[in-house]
N, C-alpha and C positions, 0 to 999 in steps of 0.2 A: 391555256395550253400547258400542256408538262412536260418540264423537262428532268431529264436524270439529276441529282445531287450535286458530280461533279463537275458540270455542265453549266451549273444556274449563275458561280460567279462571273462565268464568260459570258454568257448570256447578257447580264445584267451590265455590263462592259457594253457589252454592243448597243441595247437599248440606251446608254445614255451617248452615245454617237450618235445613233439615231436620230435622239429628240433631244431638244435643245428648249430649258424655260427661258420667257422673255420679260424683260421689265415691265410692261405693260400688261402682264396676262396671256399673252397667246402663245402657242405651243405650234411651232413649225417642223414638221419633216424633212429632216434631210433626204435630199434626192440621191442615192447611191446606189447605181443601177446595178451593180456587183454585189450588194449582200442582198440576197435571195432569206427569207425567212423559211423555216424549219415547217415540214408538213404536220398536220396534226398525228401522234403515235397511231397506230396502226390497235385497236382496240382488242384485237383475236388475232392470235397466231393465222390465224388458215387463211385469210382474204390474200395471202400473199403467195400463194401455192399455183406449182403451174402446172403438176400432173397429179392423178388421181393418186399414186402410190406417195407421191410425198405432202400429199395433202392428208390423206386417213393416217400418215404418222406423226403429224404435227402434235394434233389435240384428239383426245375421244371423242371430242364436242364435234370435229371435222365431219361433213360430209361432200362429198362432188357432186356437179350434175355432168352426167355424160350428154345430154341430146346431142342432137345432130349440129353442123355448122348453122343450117338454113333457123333452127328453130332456136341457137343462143346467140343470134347475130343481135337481137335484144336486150341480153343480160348481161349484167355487171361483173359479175364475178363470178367463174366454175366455183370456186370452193371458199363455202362460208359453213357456218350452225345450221342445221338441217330446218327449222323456224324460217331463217331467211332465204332458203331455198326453195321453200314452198312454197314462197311465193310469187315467184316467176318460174322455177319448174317444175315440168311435169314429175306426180309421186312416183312414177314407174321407172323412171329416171335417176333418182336421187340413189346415190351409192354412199351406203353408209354399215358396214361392215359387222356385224352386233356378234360379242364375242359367247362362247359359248362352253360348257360342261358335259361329260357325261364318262361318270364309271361303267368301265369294264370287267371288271372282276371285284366282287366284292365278298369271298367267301369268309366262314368261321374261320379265327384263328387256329391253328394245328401247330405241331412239331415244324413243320416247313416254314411257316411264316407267322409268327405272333400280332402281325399288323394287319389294319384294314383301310380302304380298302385295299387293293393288290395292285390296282392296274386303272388310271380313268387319262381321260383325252381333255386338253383344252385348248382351244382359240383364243390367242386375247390381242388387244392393239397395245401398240405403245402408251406407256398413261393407264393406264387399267390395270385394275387389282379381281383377282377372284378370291371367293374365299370358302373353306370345305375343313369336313371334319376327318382325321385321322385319329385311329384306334390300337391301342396295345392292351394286350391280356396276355398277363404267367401264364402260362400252360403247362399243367401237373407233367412230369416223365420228359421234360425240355434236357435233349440229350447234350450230356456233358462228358469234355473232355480235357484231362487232368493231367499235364508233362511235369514232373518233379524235375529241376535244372540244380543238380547241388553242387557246393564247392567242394572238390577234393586234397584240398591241401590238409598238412597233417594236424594242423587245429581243429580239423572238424569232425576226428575219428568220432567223440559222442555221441555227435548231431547225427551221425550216421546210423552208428546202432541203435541208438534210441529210435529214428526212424523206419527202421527194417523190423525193428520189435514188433513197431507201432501199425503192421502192414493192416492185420487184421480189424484191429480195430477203426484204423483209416476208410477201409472197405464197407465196413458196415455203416458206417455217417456217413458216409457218402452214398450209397444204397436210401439209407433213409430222404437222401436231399430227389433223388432219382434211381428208378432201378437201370437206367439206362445210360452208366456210366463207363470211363475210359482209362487206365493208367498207361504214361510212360513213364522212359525215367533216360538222364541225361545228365554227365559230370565235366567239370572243366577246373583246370589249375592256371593258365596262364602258358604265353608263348614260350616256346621252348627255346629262348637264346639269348645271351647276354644282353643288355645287363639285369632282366628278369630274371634268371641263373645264374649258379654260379661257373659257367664253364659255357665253350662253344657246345653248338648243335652234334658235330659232329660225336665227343669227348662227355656228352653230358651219361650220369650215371644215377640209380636210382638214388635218392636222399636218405633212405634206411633201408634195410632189410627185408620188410616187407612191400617196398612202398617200388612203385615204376616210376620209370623215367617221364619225365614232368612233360606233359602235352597242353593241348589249346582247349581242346573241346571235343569228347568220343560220344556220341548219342548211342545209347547202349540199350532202351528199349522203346520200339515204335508202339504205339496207343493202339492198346487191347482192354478185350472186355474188362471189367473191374472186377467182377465177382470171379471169373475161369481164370484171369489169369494172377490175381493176385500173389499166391504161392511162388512164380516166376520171378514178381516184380519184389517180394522181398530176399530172394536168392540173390537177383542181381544187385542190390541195393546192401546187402549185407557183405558180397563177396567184390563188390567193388573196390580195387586196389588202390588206396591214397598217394599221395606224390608232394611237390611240394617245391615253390622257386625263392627268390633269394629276398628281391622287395616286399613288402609289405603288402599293395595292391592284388587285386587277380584279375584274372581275363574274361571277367564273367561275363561280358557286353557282347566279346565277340560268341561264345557263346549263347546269349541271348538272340543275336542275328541272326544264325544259324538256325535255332527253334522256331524263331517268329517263319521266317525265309522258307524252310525247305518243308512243302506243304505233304510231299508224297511222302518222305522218306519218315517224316515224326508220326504222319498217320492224321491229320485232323479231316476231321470230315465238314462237307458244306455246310450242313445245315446243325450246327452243335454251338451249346457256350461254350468257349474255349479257355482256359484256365492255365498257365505258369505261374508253376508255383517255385520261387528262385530264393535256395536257400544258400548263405551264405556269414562270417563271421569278419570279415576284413571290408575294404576300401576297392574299387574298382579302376581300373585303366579306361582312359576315353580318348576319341581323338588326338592323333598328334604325340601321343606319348610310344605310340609307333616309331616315331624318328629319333628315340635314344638307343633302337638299334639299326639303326638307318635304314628302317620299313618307311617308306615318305608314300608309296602307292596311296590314294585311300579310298577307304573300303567300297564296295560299288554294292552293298545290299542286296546281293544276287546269294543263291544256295551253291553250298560247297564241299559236299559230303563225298565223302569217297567209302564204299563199304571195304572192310577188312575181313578176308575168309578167317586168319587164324584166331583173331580177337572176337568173332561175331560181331562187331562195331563199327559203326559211321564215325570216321573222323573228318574234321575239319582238314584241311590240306591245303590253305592260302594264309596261314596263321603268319608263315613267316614273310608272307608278298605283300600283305595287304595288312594297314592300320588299323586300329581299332574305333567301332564306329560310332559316332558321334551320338550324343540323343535325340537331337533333332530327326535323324536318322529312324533313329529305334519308334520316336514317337508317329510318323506317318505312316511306318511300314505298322505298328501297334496297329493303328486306326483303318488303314488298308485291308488287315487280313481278320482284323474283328476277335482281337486274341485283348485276353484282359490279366494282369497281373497280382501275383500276391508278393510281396519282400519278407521273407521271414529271416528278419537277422536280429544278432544281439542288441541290449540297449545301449553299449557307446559306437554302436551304426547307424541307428535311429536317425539320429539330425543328418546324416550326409542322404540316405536313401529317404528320406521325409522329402527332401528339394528334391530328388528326382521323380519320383513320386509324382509328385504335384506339378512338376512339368511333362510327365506322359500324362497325364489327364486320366488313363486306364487302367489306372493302379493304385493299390492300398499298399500300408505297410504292416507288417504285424511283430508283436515284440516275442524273440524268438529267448524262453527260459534260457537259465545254464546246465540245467539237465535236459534240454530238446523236450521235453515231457506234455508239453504243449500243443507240438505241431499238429496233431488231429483239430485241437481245438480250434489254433490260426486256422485251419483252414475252413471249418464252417464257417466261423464267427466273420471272416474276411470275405468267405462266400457270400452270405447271408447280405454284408454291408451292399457287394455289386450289385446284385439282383435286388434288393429295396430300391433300387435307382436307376432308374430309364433318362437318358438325354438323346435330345431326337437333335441331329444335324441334318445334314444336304451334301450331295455332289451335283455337279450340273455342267452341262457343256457350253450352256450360255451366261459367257459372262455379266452382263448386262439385267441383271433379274436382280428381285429381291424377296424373300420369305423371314416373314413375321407369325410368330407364336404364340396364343396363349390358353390356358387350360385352369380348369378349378384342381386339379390334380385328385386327392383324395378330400378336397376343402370345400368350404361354402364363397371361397370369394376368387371370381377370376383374376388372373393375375398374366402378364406380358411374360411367358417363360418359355422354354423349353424342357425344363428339367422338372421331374416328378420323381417324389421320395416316398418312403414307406409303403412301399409295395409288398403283398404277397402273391403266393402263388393261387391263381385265379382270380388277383382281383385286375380289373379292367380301367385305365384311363382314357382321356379321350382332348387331344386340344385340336382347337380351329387355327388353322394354318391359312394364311393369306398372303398369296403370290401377286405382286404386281413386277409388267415386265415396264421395264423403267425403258427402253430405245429398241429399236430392231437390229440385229446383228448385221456385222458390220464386215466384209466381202471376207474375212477370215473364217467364220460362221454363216455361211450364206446359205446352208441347205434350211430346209424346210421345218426340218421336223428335229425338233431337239428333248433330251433325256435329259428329266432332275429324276433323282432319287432322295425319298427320304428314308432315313435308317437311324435305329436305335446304337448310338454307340456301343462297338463290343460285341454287337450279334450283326446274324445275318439276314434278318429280315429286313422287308423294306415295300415304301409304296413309290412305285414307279407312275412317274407323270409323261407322257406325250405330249411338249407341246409345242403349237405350230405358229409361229406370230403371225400375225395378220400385218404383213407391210406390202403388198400391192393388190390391186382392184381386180378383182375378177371380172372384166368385158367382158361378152363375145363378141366377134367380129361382123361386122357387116355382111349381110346376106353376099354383095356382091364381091367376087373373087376373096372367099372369105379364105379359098383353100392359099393364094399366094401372097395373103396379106397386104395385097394393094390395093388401097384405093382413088377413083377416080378425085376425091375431093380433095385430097391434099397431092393436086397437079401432078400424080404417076407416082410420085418421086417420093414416097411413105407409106407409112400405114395407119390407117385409125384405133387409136386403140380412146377409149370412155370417152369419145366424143371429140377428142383431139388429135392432130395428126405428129407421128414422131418420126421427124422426117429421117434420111438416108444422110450419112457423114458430111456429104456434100452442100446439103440443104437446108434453110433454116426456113424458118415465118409459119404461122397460122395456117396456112397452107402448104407449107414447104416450100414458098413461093420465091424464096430468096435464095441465092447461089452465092455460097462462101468464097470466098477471096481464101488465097494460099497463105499457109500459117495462120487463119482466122477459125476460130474454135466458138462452141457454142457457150464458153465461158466468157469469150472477149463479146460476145453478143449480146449475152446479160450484163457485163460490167459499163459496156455504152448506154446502160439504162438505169443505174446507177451513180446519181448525183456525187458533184466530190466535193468533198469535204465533207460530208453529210452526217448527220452525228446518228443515223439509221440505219446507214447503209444498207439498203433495202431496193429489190429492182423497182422502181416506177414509187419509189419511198412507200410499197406495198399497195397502192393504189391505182396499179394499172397491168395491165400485160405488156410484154417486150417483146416485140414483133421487129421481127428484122433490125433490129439494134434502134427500134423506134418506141417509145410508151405509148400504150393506147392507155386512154385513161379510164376507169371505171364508170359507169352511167351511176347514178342517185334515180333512189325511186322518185323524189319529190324533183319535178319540172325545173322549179326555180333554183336549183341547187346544183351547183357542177364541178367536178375536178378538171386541173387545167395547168398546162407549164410543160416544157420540153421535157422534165422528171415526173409533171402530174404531182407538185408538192405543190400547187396554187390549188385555193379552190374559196369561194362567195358562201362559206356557211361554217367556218371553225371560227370567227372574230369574236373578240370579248362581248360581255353580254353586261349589259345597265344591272341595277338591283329588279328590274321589274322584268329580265328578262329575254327583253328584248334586243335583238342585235343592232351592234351600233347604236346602242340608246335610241333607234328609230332615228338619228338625224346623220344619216349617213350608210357607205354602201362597203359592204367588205369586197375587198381589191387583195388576192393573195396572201390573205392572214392579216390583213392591216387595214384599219377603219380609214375611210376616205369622208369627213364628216363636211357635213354642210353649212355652208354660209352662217357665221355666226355660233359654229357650236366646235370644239375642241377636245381634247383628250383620246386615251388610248381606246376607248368606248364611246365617245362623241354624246358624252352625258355631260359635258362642261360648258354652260354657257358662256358666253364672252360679255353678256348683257349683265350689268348690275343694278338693274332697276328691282331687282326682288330684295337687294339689299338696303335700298333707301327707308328711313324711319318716317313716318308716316306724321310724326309729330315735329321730330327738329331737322327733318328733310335733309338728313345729313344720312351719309354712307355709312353703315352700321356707329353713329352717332360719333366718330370720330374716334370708335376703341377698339377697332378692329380692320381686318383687311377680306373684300369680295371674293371669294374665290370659288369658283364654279358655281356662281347665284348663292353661295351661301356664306355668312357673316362668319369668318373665323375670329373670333376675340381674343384682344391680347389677354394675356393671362396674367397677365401684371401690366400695374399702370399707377405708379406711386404705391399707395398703401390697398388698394382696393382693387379688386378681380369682378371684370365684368360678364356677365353672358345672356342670354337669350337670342332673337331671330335675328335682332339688329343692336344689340349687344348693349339692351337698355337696362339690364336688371345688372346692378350693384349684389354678386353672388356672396361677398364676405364680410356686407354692411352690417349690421345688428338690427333689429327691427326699431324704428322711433318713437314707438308704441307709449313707452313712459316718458317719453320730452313731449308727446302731443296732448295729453290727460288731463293737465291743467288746462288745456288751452281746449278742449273739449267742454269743460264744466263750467269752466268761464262764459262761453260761447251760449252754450247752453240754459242757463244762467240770465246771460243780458236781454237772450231772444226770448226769454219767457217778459225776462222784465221788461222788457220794451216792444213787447208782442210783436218783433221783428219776423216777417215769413221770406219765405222764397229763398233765392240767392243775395236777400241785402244784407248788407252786412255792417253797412255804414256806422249805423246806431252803435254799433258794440266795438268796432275797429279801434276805438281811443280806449277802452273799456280795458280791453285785451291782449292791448300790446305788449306789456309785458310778458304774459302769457302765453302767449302765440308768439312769439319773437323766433321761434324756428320754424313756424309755418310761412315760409320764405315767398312764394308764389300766390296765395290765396288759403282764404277759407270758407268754406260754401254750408249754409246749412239746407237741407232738404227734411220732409214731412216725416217721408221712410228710406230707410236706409236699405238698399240693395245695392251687393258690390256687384252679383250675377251681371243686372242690367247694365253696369259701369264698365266696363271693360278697365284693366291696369289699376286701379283701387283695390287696398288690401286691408282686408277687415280685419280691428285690432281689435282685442277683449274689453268688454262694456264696462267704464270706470265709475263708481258707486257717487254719488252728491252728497258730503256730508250734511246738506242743510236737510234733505228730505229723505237721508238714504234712499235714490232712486238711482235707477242704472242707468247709464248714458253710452250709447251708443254711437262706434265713429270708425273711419277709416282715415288713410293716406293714400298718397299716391307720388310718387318720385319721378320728377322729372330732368332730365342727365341733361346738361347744357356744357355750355364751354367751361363753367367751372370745375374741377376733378369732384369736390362733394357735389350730390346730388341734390335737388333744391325739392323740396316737399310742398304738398297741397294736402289741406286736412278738408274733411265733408263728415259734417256731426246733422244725428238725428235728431228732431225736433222734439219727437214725441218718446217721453220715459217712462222706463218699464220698474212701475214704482210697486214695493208691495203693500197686500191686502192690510189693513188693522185686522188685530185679535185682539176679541174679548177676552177679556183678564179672569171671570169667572168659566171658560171653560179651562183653563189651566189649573187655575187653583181649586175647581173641585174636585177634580179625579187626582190634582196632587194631594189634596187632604183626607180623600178616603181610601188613597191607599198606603197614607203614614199608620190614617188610625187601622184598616187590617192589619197591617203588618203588626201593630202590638195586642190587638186581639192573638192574632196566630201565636204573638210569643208568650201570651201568658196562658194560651191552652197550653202550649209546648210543653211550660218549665210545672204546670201543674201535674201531666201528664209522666211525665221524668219524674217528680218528689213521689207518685202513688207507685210505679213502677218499683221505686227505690227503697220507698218502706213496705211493701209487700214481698219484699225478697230477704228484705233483715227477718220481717217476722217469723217467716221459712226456716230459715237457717236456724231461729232460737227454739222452735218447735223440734229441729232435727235433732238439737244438743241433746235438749230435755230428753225425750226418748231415747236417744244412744247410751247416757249415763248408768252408771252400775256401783251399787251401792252396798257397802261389805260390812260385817259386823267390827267391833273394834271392843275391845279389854282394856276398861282403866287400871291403875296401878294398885286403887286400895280397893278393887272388888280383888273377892276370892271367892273359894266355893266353902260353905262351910259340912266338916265333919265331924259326924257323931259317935262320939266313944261311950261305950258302958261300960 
């Protein structure tokens, strides 16, 4: 039986209350009519279930049987594994829920929607996973929409004209990415009132000459065509009046709120990449820094544009009401409206806008020159990074779900992701998404039918899921009064729904047969069937029905097997089991988890005899020979006992002795020896006994000699290695045998063979011939050798002097008294 971990030291406490060992060997049960022992665990969620809906959400493995009363007045249990179902009920009966798939929409990707499929439906139970694939593909002319948000303070004159320079050539890269592109354009300085300025709201005045009084945020152009209205977008971008306040920070955030927030008035359309591009040279305001002009309101992420007739301008108009808002903020409502960023600031803004950055998760940074000369390029090259990279998230209304991702991306090895890089336009990924809904929703969520969506961060496509949990049975109702939902078998007073009756507030029992007492609920109804103390807590310890605050207990397909007890936590077939298997080691009966063993037999398995007659030795009729203790028919041997460790059946074998093998040798040969000399046979010994005594002086008990030596036939005789006779070198063959007595050394018995295993003679000439004709080969071979080597040797000198001779070259030579003689006349 198993128990939990923390359970086992208590356990282990009570079992030795329980039982109690005795001096003599027996093992007595305490009688303690009050500890009830613990039912066997409940093996499968489902046997414990007591209506169809909360049995199919136990386990997948769950199914019901709805029959009728008359035909499960038989059976065990409504809800088990559909296996043990079938076999008391009928298949037409069995409710078992099978969840199911099927897309709805699964067209080409387009400009409306990059993903596939569009639209499918699932069924699934609690515990169940489905799994399917989802598809993204670029798609060439994917309409973009592009809001420049710049800072206008008077650092940024540059940035400005180098941008308005730059309108044109902006236009045509951008063309190139899409011909179906968007410009706006949108400036902010920061809140117009102390201590952001230098002067109140009221008193405040432009900061130079050309420059206007310092504002929060004026969106100056809603998103138009790229290419028609470009000329417009560098008018207003050029002719945009700088300003300028007193800190160091600006209000770009709350500007940013405003672009993310107000959908009509900046122009983004549904179905486009949406692009802020927020250029900027300073440090930003966030949160809370509101209240150094005691703005404490904070901001509520709502649009707040108010148009201006004489400005042509949306200004912000809660700058001074409302604080500036937080990134937390910025980053859901990012991720809500599917809007993605670029930072183009200088490089000692880099590291502050790099962390925030990487906390909206929808945004890059890019490093913004000192002559702005760049920003065409930030913005492809910043482009370019977003659209390499697709990450597929989730919305859902059911909490309780989980989706898992993985995809090869553009690779050869799958991998556990959501995110896929190096994309272009047209090329296509594809990952297997696997939904499992982990519980059914819970009476907050209780409608039917629930919406995930998955979607690519940053755009607005997405694959919409339908899905419906499967958490109760679909019955129908009984032919009869199926229209008032009552029926005759659950006594008027319910209705049947999968076979069972759910009675009216009043009513409880199998048939609604029982009438509630006031203040008594159908929880105090199941809790009366509900053992206390119980380490299960479990109605009927899951092994029965609760019927009018009574267990009924489960039937056992097997006759001889039954659950049993006012809880149904007794039952004649969870008891320990022998090594062979059998319950109660076959001598004895199981009685509520606890072996009741018979006459003579003890233990928690009644595999312990009380008889020690198995343990008596057969030779010195002593109880494992006086070196050990009986215990359950079997000889436990001390393990120490002086110098020497015993063991065997009856604890006769000396396990640390040395073998006596060379104290016996002499007294072998000797033996040996006498009986040839005195042509002693059999077991006599007589004749040699004076012979040998010194020899044999440690064969303590006897020495036996026999014709042949076999220990097989001997039983307890141990054959020692055959010791050579010097007089004949012959081998002599012998055993011992130990016999354990009252003394701590063991007393020996030696039994030597009669007959020796003597070797053959060899003739001396077949050794000495074949040794002397293969001395003299061997110096035949060497004197061919050393002959063959000297011709070798001298046939290679003569070579060589023949080579001389031919090589040499031979020159004329003039002694000193030859001349040539001349003749004069």
């Amino acid at each position: 039986m198993d128990f939990p971990p923390k359970d086992f030291v208590v356990y282990f406490v009570v079992l030795l209350c329980l039982y109690s060992r005795r001096a003599d060997g027996i093992v007595q049960p305490n009688k303690l009519s009050d500890l009830t022992p613990e039912p066997s665990p409940v093996t499968t969620p489902c046997v414990s279930q007591q209506t169809c809906g909360a049995c199919i959400q136990a386990s997948p493995e769950c199914a019901w049987c709805k029959s009728d009363q008359k035909v499960y007045s038989n059976i065990s249990r409504r809800c088990d594994s559909v296996d043990e179902l079938f076999k008391f009920c009928p298949e037409e009966d069995v409710v078992f829920p099978v969840p199911s798939g099927e897309i709805k929409q699964n067209d080409e990707p387009t400009t409306a929607n990059q993903m596939r499929p569009q639209n499918m439906q699932l069924k699934l139970r609690p515990g169940e996973k489905h799994s399917f694939e989802v598809r993204f593909r670029q798609v060439v002319d994917y309409p973009l929409d592009v809001y420049f948000l710049l800072d206008m303070s008077f650092t940024m004159r540059k940035y400005q004209e180098r941008l308005s320079n730059l309108t044109s050539t902006l236009a045509s890269e951008l063309h190139n990415i899409t011909s179906n592109f968007r410009l706006g354009f949108g400036s902010f300085v920061d809140k117009p009132t102390m201590p952001f300025t230098d002067a109140p709201t009221d008193r405040l005045r432009p900061p130079c000459s050309d420059c206007v009084v310092t504002y929060s945020f004026k969106h100056q152009m809603p998103l138009a065509n790229g290419l028609e209205q470009s000329a417009r977008f560098e008018s207003l971008v050029k002719n945009a009046k700088l300003s300028g306040n007193l800190d160091h920070a600006e209000g770009g955030l709350d500007a940013l709120m405003q672009a993310v927030v107000c959908k009509e008035e900046i122009g983004w359309r549904n179905h486009s990449r949406k692009l802020i591009v927020f250029s900027t040279d300073a440090a930003y305001h966030h949160a809370s820094d509101g209240k150094l002009a005691g703005i404490v309101v904070p901001n509520d992420g709502k649009c707040h544009l108010q148009y201006d007739d004489k400005s042509d301008t949306w200004d912000y108009i809660e700058a001074l009401n409302q604080d500036y808002p937080s990134a937390l903020q910025l980053k859901r409502l990012l991720r809500k409206n599917k809007i993605n960023m670029i930072f183009a600031v200088p490089l000692k803004q880099q590291p502050l806008y790099s962390k925030l950055s990487h906390f909206l998760e929808t945004s890059v940074v890019g490093l913004l020159s000192d002559q702005a000369d760049n920003i065409v390029q930030i913005v492809r090259n910043e482009y370019d990074k977003i659209t390499s990279e697709v990450t597929l998230s989730h919305l859902s209304t059911l909490p309780n779900m989980r989706l898992n991702y993985t995809s090869f991306c553009l690779g050869e090895v799958s991998l556990e992701t959501a995110v896929c890089r190096g994309l272009k336009f047209g090329s296509e990924v594809a990952w297997n998404v696997t939904l499992e809904l982990l519980s059914c929703p819970n009476a907050t969520f209780s409608n039917r039918n629930h919406t995930i969506k998955i979607q690519p961060i940053g755009l607005q496509d997405q694959v919409v899921i339908d899905l419906e949990p499967i958490c109760q049975c679909d019955c129908p109702l009984p032919l009869e009064n199926a229209e008032e939902g009552i029926s005759l078998p659950c006594s008027g007073k319910g209705k049947k729904d999968c076979g069972i009756c759910l009675c009216e507030k009043n009513r409880l029992g199998k048939n609604c047969e029982c009438q509630k007492s006031a203040g008594f609920s159908e929880v105090d109804d199941q809790g009366t069937c509900i053992m206390p103390n119980s380490t299960w807590n479990m109605v009927c310890s899951g092994r029965g029905n609760c019927v009018c605050g009574k267990c009924e207990c489960f039937k056992r397909n097997d006759p001889n097997e039954a659950i049993t007890g006012h809880y149904c936590e007794c039952d004649n077939f969870s008891c320990g089991k022998d090594k062979t298997g059998q319950l109660c080691g076959g001598h004895g009966n199981c009685d509520c988890g606890e072996c009741k063993c018979d006459e003579g037999w003890t233990a928690k398995t009644c595999d312990c005899p009380l008889s020690t007659s198995s343990c008596v030795d057969p030779t010195s009729n002593e109880i494992c020979n006086g070196k050990g203790e009986c215990d359950c028919g079997v000889c436990q041997c001390e393990r120490s006992k002086g110098s020497r460790v015993y063991g065997g059946t009856t604890c006769g074998q000396c396990l640390n002795c040395p073998p006596p093998c060379h104290l016996l040798a002499r007294c072998a040969q000797c033996a040996a020896f006498e009986s040839q000399k005195n042509e002693t046979s059999g077991n006599n010994f007589t004749a040699i006994s004076g012979a040998c005594s010194k020899d044999c002086r440690y064969a303590e008990t006897s020495v036996l000699l026999v014709d042949n030596l076999d220990t097989k036939q001997k039983p307890g005789w141990k054959l020692c290695p055959p010791v050579r006779d010097d007089r004949d070198f012959c081998l002599i063959s012998f055993a011992y045998q130990e016999v354990v007595g009252s003394k701590e050394e063991p007393q020996l018995s030696v039994m030597v063979g009669q007959k020796k295993v003597c070797p053959e003679k060899i003739n001396p000439y077949i050794i000495a011939g074949p040794l002397a004709g293969a001395i003299l080969l061997m110096g035949i071979l060497l004197l061919v050798g050393w002959k063959i080597a000297v011709s070798l040797y001298d046939r290679q000198q003569v070579r060589q002097f023949e080579e001389e001779v031919r090589s040499a070259e031979w020159q004329k030579t003039v002694r000193g008294i030859d001349f040539e003689m001349i003749q004069s006349v």
